[in-house]
N, C-alpha and C positions, 0 to 999 in steps of 0.2 A: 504494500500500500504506500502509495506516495507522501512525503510529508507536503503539510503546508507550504514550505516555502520553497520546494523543488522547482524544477521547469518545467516537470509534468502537471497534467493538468487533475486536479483531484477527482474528475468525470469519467475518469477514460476505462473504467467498466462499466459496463451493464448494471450491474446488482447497485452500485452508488448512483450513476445518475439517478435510475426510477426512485430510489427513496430520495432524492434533493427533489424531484417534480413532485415528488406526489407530499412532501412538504411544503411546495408552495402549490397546493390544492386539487393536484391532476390524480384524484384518487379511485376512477372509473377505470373499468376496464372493458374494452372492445375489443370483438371481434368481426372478424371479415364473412360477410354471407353473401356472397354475388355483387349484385347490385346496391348495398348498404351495410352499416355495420351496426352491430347489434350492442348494444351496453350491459353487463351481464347482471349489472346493482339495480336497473331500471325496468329492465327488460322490454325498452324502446328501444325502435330500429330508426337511422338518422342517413338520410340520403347525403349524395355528396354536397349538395348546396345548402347543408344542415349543420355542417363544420366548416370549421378553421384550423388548420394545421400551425400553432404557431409558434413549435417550435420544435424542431429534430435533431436526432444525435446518430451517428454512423459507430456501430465497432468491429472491429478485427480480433479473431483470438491470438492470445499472444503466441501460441504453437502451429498454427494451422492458418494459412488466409483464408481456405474456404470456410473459417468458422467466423462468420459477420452476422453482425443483425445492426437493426435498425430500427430507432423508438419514434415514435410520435407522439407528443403533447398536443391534446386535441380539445378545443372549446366547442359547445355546441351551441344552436341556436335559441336555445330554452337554460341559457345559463350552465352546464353540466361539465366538468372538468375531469380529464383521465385520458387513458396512454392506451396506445395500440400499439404491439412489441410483432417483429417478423423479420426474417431471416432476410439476407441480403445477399445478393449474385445469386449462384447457381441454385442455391436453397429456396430462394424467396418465392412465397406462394403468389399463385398468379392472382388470387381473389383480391390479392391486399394491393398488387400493385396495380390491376385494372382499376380498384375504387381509389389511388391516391391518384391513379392520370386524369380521372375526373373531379377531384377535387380542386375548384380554381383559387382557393384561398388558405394558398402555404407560402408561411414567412418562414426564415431561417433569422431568428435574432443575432445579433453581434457577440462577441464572448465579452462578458462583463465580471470581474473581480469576483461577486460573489456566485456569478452564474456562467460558468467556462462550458463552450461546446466545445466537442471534440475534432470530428472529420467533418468537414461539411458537404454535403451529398449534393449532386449536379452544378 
């Protein structure tokens, strides 16, 4: 684990970022079913113009490159905040990445002191 004041970034797993979002309020979880995704806390389905993506994080395993995944910090249109978690390159399901091509509202925020991204995706 990286210290504080390394050059590494304290984000750059998986298991750390999801608990810093879901500290600052992204405590939903979704998943991918075709054409929308499901909330599993709600058990409302949210079309792509139903979200905002707005904020993502890319990783790499430290032993393998085929071991990526890829988070999504996801707002909804009725207020509902939480993460949609999936594999990335050759792994990555097609369900998730058909509904993120349709999603027309994803930001990638800047890395800020208390809130560092890691890889940034496209």
């Amino acid at each position: 684990m990286p210290k504080a004041n390394d050059k590494q970034t304290y984000m750059s797993d998986i298991t750390s970022c999801l608990a810093k979002v879901q500290e600052r309020g992204f405590r939903d979880q979704y998943q991918a079913k075709g054409t929308h995704i499901y909330c599993l806390e709600n058990n409302r389905i949210y079309f792509p113009e139903d979200i905002t993506v707005v904020n993502y994080y890319r990783f790499e395993g430290p032993s393998d490159p085929d071991d990526m995944a890829i988070l999504y910090a996801i707002e909804t249109t009725d207020g509902r905040k939480g993460t949609l978690i999936d594999a990335y390159g050759r792994y990555a399901c097609e369900e998730v990445g058909d509904f993120m091509k349709a999603v027309e509202n994803i930001h990638k925020r800047m890395p800020k002191q208390n809130w560092k991204a890691v890889v940034p995706v496209g």
